[in-house]
N, CA and C atoms as a LAMMPS dump frame, in Angstrom:
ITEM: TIMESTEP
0
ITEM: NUMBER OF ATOMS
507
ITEM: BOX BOUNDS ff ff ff
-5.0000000000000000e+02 5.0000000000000000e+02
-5.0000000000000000e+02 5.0000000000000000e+02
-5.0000000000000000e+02 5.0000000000000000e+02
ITEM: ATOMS id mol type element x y z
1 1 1 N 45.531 -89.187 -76.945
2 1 2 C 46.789 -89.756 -76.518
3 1 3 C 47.927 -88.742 -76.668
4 2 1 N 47.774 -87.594 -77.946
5 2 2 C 48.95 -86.804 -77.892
6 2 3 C 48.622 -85.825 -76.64
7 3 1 N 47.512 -85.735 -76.4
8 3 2 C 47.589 -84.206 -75.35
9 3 3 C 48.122 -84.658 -74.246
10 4 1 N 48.035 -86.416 -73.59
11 4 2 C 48.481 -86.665 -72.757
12 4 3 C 49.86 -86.729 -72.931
13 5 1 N 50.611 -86.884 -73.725
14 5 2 C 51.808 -87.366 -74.519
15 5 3 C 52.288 -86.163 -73.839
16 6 1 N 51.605 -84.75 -74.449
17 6 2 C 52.761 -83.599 -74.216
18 6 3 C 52.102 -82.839 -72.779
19 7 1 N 50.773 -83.141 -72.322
20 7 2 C 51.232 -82.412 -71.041
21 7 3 C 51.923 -83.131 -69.812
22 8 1 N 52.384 -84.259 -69.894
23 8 2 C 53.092 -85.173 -69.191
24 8 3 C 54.189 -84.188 -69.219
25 9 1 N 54.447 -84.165 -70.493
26 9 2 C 56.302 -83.92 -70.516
27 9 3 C 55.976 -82.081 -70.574
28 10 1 N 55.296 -81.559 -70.146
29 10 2 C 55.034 -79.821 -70.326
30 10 3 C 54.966 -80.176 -68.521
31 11 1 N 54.204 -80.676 -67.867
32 11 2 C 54.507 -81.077 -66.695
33 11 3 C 55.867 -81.052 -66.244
34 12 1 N 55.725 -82.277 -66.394
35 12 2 C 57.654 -82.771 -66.041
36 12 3 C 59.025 -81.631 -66.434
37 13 1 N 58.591 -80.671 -67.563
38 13 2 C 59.833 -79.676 -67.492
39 13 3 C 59.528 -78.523 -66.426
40 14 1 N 58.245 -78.216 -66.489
41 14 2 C 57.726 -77.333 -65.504
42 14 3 C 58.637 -77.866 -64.2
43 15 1 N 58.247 -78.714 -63.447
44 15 2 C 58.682 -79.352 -62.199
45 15 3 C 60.004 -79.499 -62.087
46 16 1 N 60.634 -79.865 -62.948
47 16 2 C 62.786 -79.912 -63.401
48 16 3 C 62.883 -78.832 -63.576
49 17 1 N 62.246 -77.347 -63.915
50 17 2 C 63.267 -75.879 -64.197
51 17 3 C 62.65 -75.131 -62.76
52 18 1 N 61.543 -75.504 -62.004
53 18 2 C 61.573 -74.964 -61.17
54 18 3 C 61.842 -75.469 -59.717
55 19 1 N 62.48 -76.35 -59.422
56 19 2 C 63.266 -76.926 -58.657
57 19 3 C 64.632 -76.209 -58.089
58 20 1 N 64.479 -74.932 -57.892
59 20 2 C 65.86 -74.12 -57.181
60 20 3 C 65.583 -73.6 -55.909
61 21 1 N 66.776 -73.58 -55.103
62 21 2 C 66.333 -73.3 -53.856
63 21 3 C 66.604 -71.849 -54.093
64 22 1 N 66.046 -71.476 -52.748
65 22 2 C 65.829 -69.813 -52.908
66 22 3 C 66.832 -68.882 -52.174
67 23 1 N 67.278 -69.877 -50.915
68 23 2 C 68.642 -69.324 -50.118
69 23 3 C 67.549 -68.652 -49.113
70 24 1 N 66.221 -68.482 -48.841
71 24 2 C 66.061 -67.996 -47.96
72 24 3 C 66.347 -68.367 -46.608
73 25 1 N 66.871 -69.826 -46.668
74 25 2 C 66.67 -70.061 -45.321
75 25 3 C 68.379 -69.426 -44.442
76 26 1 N 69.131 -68.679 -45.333
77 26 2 C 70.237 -68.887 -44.822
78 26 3 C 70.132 -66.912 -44.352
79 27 1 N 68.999 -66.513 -44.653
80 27 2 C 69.578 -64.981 -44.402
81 27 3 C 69.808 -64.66 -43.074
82 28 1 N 70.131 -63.628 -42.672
83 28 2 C 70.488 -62.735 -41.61
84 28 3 C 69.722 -63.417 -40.317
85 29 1 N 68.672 -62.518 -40.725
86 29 2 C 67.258 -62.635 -39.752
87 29 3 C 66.555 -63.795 -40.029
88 30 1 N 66.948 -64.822 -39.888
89 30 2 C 65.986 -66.329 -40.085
90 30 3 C 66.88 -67.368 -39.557
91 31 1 N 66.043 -67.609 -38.197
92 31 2 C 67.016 -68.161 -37.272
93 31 3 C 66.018 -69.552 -36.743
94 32 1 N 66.904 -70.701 -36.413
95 32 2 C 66.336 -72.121 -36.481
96 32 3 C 65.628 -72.406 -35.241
97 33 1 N 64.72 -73.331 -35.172
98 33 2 C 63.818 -73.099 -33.735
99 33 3 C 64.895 -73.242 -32.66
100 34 1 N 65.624 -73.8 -33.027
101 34 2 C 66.822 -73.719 -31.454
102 34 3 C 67.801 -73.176 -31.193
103 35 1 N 67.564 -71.887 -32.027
104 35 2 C 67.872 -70.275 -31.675
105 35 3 C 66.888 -69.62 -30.715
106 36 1 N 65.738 -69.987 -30.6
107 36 2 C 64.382 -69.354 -30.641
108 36 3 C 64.948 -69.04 -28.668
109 37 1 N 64.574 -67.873 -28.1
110 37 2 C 65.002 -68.387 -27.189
111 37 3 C 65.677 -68.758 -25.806
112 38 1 N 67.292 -68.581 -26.964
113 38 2 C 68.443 -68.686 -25.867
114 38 3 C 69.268 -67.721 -26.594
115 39 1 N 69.917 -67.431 -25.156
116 39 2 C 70.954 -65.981 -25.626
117 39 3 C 71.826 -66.379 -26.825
118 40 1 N 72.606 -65.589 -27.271
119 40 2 C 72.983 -65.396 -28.283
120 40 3 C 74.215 -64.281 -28.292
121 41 1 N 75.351 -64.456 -28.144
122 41 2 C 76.164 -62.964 -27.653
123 41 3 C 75.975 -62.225 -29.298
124 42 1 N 76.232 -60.435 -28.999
125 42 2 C 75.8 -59.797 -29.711
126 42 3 C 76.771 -58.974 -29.819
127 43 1 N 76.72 -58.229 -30.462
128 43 2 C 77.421 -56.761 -30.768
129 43 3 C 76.863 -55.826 -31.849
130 44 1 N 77.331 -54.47 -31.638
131 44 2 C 77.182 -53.573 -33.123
132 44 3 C 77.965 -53.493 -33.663
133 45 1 N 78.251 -53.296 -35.003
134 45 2 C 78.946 -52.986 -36.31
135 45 3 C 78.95 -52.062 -37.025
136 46 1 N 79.587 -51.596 -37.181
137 46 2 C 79.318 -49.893 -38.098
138 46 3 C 79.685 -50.559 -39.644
139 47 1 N 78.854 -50.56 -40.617
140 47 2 C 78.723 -50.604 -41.972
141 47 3 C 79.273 -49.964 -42.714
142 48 1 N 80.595 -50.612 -43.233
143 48 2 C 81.42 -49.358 -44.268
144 48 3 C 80.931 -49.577 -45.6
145 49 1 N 81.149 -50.858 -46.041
146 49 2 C 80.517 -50.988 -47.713
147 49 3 C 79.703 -52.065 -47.494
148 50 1 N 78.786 -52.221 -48.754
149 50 2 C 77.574 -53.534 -49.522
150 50 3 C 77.602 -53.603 -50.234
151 51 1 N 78.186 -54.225 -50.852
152 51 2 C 78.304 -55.024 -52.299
153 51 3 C 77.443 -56.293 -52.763
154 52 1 N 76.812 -55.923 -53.833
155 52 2 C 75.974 -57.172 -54.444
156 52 3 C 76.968 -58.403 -54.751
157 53 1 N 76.766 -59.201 -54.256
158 53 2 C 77.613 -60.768 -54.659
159 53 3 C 76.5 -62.468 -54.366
160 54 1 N 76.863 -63.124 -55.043
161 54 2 C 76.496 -64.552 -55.1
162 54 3 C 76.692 -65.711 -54.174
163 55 1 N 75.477 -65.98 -53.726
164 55 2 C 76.413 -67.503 -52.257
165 55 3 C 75.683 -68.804 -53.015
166 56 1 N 76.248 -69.239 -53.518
167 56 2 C 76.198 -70.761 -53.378
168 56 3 C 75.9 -71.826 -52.543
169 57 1 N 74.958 -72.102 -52.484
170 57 2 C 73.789 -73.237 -51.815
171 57 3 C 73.74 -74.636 -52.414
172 58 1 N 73.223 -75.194 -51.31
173 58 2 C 72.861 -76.211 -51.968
174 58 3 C 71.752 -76.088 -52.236
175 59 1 N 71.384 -76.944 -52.907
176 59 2 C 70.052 -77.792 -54.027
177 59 3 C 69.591 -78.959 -53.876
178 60 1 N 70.146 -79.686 -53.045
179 60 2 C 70.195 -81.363 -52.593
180 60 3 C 68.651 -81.61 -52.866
181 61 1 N 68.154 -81.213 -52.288
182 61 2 C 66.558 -81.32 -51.706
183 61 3 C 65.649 -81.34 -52.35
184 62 1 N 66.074 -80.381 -53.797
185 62 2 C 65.392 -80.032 -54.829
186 62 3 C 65.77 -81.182 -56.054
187 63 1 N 67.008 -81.313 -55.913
188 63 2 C 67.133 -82.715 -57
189 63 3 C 66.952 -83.638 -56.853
190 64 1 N 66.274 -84.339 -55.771
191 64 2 C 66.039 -85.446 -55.339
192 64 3 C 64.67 -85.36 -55.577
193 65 1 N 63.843 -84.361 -55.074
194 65 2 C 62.776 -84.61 -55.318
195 65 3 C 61.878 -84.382 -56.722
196 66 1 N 63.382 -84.03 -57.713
197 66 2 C 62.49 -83.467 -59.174
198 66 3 C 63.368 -84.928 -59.658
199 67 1 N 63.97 -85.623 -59.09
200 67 2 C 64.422 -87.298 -59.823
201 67 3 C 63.294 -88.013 -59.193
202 68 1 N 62.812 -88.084 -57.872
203 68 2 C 61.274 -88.673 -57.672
204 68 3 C 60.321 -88.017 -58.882
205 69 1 N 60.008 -87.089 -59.041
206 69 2 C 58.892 -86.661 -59.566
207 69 3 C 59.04 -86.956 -60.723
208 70 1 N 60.11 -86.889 -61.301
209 70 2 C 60.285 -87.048 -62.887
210 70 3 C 60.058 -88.678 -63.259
211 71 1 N 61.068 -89.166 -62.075
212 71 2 C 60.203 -90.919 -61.94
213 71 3 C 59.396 -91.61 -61.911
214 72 1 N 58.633 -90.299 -61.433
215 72 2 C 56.961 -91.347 -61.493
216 72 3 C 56.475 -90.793 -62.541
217 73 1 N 56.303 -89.137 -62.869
218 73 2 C 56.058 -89.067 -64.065
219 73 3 C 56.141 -89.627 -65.7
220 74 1 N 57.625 -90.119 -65.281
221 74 2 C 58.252 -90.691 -66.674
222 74 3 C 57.222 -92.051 -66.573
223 75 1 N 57.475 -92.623 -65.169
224 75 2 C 56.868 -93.794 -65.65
225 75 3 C 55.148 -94.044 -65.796
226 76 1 N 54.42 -92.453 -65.288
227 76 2 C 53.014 -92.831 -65.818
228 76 3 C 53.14 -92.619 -67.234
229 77 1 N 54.12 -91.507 -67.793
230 77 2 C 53.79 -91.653 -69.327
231 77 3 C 54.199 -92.746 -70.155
232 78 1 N 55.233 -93.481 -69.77
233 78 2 C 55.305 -94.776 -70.349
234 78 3 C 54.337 -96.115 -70.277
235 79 1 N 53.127 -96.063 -69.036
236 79 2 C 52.663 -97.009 -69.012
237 79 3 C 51.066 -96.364 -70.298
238 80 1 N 51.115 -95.148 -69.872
239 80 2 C 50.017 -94.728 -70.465
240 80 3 C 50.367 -94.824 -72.239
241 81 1 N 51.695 -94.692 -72.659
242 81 2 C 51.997 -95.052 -74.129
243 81 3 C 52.184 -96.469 -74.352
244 82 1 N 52.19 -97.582 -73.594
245 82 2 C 52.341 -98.385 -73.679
246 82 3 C 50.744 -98.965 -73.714
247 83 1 N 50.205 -98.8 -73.023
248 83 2 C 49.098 -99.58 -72.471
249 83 3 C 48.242 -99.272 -73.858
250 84 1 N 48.761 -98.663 -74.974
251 84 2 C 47.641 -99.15 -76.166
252 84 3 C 47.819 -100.131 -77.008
253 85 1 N 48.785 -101.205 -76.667
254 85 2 C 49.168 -101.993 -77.234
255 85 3 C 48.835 -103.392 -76.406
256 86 1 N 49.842 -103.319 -75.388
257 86 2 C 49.145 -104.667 -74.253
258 86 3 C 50.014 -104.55 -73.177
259 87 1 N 49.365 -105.267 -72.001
260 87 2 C 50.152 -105.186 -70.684
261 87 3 C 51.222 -105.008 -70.218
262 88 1 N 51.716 -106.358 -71.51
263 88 2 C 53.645 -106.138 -71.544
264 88 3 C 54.433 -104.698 -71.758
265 89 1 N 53.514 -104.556 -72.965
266 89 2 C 54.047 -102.671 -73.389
267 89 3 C 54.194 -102.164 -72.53
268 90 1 N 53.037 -102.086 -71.769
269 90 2 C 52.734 -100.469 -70.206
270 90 3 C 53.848 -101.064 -69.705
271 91 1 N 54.283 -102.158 -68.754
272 91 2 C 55.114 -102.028 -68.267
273 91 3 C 56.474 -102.09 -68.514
274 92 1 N 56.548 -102.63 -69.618
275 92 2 C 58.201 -102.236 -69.993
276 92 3 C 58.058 -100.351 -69.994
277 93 1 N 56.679 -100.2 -70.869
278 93 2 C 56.836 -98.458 -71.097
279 93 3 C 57.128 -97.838 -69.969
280 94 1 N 56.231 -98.422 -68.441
281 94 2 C 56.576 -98.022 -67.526
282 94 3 C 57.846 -97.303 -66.543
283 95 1 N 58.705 -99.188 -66.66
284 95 2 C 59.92 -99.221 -66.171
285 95 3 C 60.787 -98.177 -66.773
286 96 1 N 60.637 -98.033 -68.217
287 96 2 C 61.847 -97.056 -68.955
288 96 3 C 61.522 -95.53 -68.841
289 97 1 N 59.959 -95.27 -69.104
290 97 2 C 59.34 -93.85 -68.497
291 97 3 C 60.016 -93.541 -66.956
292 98 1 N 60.002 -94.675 -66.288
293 98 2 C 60.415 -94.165 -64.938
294 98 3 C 61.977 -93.491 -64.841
295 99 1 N 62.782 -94.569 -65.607
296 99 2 C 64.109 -94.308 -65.805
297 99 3 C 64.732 -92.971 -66.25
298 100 1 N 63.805 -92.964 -67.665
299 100 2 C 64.58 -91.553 -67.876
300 100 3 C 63.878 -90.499 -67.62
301 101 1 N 62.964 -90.681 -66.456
302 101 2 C 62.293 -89.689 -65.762
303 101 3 C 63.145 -89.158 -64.779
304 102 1 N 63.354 -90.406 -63.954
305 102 2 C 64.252 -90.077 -62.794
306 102 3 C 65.784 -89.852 -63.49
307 103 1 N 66.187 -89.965 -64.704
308 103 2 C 67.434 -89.199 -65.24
309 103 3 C 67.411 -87.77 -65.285
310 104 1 N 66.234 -87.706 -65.79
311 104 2 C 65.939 -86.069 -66.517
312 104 3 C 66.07 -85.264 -65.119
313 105 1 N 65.184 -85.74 -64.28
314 105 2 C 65.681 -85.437 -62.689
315 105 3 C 66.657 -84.905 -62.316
316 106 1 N 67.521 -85.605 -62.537
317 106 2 C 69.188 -85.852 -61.707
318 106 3 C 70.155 -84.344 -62.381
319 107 1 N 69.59 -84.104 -63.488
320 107 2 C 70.076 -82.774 -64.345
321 107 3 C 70.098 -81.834 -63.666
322 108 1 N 69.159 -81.268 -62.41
323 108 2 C 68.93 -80.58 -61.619
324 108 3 C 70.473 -80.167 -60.859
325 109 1 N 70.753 -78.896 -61.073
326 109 2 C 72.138 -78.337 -60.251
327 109 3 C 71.799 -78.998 -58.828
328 110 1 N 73.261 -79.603 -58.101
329 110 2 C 73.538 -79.944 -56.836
330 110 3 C 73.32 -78.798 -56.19
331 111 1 N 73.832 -77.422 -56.623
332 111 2 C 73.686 -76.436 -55.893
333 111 3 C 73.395 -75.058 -57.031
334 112 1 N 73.35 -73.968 -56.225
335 112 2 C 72.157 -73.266 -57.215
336 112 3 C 72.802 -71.56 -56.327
337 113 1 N 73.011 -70.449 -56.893
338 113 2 C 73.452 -69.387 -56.857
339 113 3 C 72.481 -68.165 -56.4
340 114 1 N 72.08 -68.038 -55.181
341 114 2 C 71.004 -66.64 -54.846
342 114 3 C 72.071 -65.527 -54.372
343 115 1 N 71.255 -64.879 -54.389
344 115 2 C 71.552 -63.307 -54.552
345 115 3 C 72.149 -63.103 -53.228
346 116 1 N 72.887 -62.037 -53.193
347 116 2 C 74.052 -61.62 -51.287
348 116 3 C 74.291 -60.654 -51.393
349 117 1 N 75.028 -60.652 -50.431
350 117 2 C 75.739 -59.012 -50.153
351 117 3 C 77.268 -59.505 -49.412
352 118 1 N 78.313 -58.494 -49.878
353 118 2 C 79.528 -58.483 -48.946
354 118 3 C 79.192 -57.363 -48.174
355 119 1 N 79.24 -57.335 -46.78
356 119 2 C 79.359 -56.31 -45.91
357 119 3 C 81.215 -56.477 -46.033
358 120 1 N 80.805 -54.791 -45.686
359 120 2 C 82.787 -54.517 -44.945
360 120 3 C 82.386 -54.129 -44.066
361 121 1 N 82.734 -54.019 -42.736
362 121 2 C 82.113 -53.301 -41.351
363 121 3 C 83.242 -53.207 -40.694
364 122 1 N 83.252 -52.344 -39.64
365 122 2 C 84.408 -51.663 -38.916
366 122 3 C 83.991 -52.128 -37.043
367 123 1 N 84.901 -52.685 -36.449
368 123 2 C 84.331 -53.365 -34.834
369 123 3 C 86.111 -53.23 -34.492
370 124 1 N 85.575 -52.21 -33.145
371 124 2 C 87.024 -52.609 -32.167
372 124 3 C 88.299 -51.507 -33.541
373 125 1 N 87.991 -50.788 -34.436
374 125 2 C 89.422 -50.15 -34.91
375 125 3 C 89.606 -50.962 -36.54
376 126 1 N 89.284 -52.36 -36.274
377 126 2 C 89.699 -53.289 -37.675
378 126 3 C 88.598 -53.772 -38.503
379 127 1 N 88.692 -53.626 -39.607
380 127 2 C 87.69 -53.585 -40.654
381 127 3 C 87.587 -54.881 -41.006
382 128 1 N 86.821 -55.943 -41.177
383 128 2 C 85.92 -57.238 -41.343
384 128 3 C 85.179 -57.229 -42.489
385 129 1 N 84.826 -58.556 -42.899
386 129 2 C 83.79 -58.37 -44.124
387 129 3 C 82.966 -60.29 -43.89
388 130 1 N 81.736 -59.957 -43.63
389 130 2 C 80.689 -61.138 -43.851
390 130 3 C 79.766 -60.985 -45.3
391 131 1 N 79.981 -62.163 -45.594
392 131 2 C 79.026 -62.639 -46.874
393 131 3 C 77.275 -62.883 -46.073
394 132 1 N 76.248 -62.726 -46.464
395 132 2 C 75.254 -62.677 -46.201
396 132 3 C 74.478 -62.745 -47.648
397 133 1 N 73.486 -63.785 -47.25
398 133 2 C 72.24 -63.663 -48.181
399 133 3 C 71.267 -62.945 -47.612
400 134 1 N 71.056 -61.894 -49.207
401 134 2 C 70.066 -60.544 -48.969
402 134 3 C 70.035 -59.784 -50.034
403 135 1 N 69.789 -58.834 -50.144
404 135 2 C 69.874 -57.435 -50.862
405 135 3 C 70.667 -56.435 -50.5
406 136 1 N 71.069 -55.674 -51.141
407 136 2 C 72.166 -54.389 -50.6
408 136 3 C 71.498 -53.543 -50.328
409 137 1 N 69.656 -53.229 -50.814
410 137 2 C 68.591 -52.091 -49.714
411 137 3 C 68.28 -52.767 -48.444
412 138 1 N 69.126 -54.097 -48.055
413 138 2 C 68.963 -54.48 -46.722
414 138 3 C 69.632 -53.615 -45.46
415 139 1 N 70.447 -52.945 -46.008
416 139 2 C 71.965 -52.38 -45.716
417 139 3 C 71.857 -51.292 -45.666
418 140 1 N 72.135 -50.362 -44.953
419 140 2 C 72.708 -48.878 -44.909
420 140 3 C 73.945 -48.653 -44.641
421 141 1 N 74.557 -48.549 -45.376
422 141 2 C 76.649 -47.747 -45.294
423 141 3 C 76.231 -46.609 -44.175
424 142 1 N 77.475 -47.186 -43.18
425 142 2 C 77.702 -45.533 -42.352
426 142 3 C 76.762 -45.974 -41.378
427 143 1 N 75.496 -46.983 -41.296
428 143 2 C 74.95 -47.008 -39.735
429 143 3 C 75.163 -47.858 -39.061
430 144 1 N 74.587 -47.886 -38.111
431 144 2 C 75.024 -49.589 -36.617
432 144 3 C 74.333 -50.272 -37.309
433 145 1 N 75.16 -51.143 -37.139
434 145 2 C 73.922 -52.903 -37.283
435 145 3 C 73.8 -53.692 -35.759
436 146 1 N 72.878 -54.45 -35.43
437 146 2 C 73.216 -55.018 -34.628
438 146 3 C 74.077 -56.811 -35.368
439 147 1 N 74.931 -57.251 -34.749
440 147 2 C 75.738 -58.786 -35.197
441 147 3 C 75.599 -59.877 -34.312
442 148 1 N 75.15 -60.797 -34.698
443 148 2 C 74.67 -61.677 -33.679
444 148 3 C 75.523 -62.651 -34.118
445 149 1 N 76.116 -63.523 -33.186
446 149 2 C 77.061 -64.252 -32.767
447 149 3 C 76.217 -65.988 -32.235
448 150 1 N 75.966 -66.497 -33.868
449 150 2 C 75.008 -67.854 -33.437
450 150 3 C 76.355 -68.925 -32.932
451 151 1 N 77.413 -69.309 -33.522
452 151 2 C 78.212 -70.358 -33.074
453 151 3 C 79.407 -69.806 -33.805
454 152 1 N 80.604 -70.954 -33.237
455 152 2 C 82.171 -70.096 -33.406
456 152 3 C 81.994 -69.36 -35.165
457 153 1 N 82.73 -68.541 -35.635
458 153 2 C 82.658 -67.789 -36.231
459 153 3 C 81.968 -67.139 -37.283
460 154 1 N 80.742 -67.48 -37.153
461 154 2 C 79.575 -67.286 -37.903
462 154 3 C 78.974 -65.657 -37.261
463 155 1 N 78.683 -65.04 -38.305
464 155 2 C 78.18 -63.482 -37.783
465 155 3 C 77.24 -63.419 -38.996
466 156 1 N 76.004 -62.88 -38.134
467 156 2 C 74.951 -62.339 -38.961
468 156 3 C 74.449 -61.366 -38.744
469 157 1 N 74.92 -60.688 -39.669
470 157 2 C 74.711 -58.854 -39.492
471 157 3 C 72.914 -58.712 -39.832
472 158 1 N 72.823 -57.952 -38.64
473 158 2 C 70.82 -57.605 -39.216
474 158 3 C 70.395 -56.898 -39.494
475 159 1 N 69.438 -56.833 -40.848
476 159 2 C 69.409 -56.093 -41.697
477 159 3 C 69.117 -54.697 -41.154
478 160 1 N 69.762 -53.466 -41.389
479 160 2 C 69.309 -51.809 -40.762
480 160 3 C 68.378 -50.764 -41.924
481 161 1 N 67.865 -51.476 -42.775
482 161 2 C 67.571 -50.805 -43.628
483 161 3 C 65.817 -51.908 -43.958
484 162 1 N 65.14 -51.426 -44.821
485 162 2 C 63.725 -51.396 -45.093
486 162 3 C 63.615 -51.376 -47.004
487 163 1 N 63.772 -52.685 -47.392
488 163 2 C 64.218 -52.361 -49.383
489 163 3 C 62.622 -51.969 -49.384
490 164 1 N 62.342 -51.163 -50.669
491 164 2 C 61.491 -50.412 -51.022
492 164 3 C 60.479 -51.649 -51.777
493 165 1 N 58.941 -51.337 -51.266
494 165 2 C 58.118 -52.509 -52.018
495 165 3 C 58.012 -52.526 -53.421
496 166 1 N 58.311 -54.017 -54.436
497 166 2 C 57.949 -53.598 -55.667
498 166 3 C 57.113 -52.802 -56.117
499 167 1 N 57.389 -52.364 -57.039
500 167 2 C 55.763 -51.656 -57.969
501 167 3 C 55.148 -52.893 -58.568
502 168 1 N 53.858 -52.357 -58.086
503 168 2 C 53.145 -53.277 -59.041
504 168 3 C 52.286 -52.557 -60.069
505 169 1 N 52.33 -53.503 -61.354
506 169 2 C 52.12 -53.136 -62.449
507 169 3 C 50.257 -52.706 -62.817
């Protein structure tokens, strides 16, 4: 009964700390099927600076589904601590396992901080700057990018550079 006791809840933290979104879906080059397609007006950009900086995302998706998970979890471990006593137990254990399952859940950041870049880029004489999720070895200072122009003022500079593969150990 204890091993179930604690890999329930070795479970359940597992599933609540890894519940963050990753921001991939917002980079440069990752474009929605109904981009797929159709033109897109474009331009180049000459790359003056890249700076490492933070974009803020949401998380919605991820806390909802670690307040489901924690909900049912909570409430199998309550029926399963309950149920050595009698019926009534499991399910009160149930109902309240569920509860502060789906609490423990809800702890989960609304939104969650991945990694970016500030471009500064130079178009037409006047110098600009887009936030982008990426890496700064996405980037080369000093070359063209191509900038793609998905809807009113949204620009997504694409990546001109190749980041180097981890080492592996």
């Amino acid at each position: 009964m204890k091993k179930l006791k604690y890999g329930l809840a070795l479970i359940g933290a597992a599933t609540l700390l890894g519940c963050q979104t990753t921001g991939e879906q917002y980079q440069a080059d990752v474009f929605d099927a109904s981009q797929v397609n159709t033109q897109q007006e474009a331009r180049t950009v000459k790359i003056i600076t890249v700076s490492p900086t933070r974009i803020k995302v949401s998380n919605a998706k991820n806390k909802n589904a670690a307040m489901m998970v924690g909900g049912v979890l909570g409430a199998l471990a309550g029926v399963a601590l309950g149920a050595g006593k009698n019926s009534d137990t499991a399910i009160i254990g149930g109902v309240a396992g569920g509860a502060t399952g789906a609490m423990a859940g809800s702890l989960v950041d609304g939104t969650s901080l991945v990694p970016g870049v500030l471009i500064g880029y130079s178009e037409d004489g006047k110098i600009f700057t887009s936030a982008q999720v990426g890496r700064p070895c996405n980037f080369k200072v000093g070359d063209i990018s191509l900038m793609v122009m998905t809807k009113s003022n949204e620009t997504r500079i694409q990546p001109n550079a190749i980041c180097p593969e981890p080492k592996k150990s």
